[in-house]
N, C-alpha and C positions, 0 to 999 in steps of 0.2 A: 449524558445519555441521549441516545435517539427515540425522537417523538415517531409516532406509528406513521407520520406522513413524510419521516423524512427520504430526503432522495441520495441513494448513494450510488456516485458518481464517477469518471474515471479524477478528477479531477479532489474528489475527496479521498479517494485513496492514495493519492500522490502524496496528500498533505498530509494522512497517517505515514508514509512512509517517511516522507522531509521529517518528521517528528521522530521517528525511529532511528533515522543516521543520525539527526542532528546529535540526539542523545548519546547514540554508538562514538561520535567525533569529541563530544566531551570527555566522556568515561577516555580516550584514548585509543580506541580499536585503532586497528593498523588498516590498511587502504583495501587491502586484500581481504579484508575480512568483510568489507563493505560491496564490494564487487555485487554480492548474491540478492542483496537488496537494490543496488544501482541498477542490475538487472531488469528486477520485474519491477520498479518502475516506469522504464523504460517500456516493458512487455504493455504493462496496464495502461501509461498514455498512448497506446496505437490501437486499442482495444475503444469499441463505439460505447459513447457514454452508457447508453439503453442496460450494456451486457450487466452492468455492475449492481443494474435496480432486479437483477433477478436474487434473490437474497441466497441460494446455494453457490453462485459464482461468485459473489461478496463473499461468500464465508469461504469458498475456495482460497480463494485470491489471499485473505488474510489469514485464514492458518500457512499457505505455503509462504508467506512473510515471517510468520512468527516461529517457522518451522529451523 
């Protein structure tokens, strides 16, 4: 769990995401099913670290992952 001072980052969101395929590539998922996560990876490292410590863009960012 996060302590009230932690900093979320573009660079901690990536590694939720690396943690998300990585799991999806275990389980088997097909390449094309991973595309939509490859994506906003992609979106979230061009994005300026700052954006991520706003906590409603964090939580953006991660429901439209988990979506």
């Amino acid at each position: 769990m996060l302590g009230p001072n932690a900093v979320l980052d573009a660079a901690w969101f990536s590694e939720l995401l690396d943690l998300m395929l990585d799991d999806f590539r275990a389980a088997g998922a097909p390449r094309r099913a991973l595309l939509p996560l490859e994506r906003l990876r992609v979106e979230g490292a061009a994005r300026d670290g700052a954006w991520f410590n706003e906590a409603s863009h964090f939580r953006e960012a991660t429901e439209h992952a988990l979506a």
